[in-house]
C-alpha positions in Angstrom: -109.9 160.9 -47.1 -106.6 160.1 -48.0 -103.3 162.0 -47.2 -100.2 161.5 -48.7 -102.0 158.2 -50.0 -103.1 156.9 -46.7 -106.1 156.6 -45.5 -106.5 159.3 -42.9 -109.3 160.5 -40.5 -109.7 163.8 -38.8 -108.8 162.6 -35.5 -105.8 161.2 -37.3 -104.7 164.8 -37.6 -105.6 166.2 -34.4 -109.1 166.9 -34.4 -110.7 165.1 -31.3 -113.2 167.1 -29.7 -116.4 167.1 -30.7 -119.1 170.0 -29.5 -123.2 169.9 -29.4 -123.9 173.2 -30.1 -127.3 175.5 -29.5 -130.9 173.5 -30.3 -130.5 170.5 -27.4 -132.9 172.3 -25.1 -136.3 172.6 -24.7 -137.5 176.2 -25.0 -140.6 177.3 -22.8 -141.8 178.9 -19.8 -141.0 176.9 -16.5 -141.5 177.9 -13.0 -142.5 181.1 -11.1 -139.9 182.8 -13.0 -140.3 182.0 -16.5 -137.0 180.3 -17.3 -136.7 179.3 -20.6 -134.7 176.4 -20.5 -134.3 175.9 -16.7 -136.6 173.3 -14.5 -138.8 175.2 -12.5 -136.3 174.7 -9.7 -133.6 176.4 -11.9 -131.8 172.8 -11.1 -131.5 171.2 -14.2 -131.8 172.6 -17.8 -134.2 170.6 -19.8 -133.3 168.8 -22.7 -135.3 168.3 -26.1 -135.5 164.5 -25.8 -137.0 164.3 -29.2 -133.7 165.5 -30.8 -131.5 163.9 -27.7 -133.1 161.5 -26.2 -129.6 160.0 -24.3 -126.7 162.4 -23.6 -124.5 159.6 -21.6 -124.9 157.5 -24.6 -124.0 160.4 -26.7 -120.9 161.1 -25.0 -120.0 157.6 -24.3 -119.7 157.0 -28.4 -117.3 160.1 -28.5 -115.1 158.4 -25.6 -115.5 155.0 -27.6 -113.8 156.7 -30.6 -111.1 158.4 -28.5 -113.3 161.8 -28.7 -114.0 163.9 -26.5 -117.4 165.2 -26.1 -118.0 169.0 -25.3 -121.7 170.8 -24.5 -122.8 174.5 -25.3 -124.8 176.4 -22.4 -125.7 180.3 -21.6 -127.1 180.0 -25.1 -128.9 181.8 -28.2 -131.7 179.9 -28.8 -133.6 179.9 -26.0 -132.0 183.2 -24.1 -132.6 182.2 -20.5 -132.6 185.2 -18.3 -131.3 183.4 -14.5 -128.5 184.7 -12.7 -129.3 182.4 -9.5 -126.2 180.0 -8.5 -128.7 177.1 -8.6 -128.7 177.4 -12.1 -124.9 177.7 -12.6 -124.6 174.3 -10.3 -127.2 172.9 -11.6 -125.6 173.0 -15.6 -122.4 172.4 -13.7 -123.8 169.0 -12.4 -125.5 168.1 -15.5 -122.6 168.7 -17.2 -120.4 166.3 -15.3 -123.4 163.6 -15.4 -124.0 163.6 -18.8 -119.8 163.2 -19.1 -119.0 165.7 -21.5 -115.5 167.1 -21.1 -115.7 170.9 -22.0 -118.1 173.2 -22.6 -118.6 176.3 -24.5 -120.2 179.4 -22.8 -121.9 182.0 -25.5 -123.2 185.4 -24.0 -127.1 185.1 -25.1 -128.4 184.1 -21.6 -127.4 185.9 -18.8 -125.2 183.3 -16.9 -122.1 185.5 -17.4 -120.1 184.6 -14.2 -117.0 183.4 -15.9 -115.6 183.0 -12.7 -118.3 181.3 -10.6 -118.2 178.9 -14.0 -114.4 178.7 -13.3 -114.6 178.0 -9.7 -117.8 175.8 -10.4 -115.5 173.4 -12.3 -112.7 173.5 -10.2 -114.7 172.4 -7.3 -116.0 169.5 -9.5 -112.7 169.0 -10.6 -111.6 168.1 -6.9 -114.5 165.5 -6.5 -114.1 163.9 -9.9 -110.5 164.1 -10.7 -111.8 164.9 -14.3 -110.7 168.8 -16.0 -113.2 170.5 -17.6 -112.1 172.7 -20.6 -114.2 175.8 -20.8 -114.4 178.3 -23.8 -115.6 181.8 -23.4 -117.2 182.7 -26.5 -115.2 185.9 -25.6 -118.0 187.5 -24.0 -115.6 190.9 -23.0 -116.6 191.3 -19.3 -113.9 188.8 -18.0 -111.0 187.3 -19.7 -109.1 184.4 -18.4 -106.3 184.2 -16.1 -103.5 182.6 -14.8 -105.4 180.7 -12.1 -107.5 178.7 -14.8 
């Protein structure tokens, strides 16, 4: 579009990051307890590789453009119900292998550790020198603070 007669672009004005909402999992039934979009393990979450069949090439054309890629997890869609830290580490790690940069937490699963998400990061953040940005779909049960 142009602005003011030049030919501008949205990350021209500010808007860089670029978000992959709900629908990138693979809804079903794994392991002894029934995770919906968790390996049976709870390690990993499973990704629809029909509709995304390469995240790091994903996020590696954001980076090419000067973008910066962010991912959506605890989400609607599939409404998984596990609480155990593996989970929370495993989307941690997936997260930082797949290179996205933030990541937006909604309150339909029940991953609602704010904090252990927080720390999770911060940990990461240490062994990758890389921030992650992390938006609380304002869930009510913990607000930010001035630690993170």
């Amino acid at each position: 579009n142009l602005v003011d007669g030049v030919l501008t672009s949205l990350s021209d004005l500010g808007f860089t990051d670029v978000g992959l909402d709900d629908g990138w999992q693979a809804c079903g039934n794994y392991g002894y307890a029934n995770y919906t979009y968790h390996s049976a393990s709870g390690v990993y979450p499973i990704v629809n590789q029909t509709r995304f069949s390469d995240f790091i090439e994903m996020t590696s054309y954001a980076h090419e453009r000067n973008l910066t890629a962010g991912w959506y997890l605890n989400n609607c869609i599939c409404k998984d119900h596990c609480t155990d830290d593996v989970c929370y580490q495993g989307d941690a790690a997936a997260l930082l292998s797949y290179n996205f940069d933030s990541v937006k937490l909604d309150n339909c699963g029940t991953q609602r550790d704010l904090n252990l998400w927080s720390n999770l990061f911060s940990a990461s953040i240490n062994d990758q020198t890389k921030p992650i940005i992390i938006e609380n779909c304002h869930w009510g049960h913990t607000l930010p603070n001035k630690t993170w």
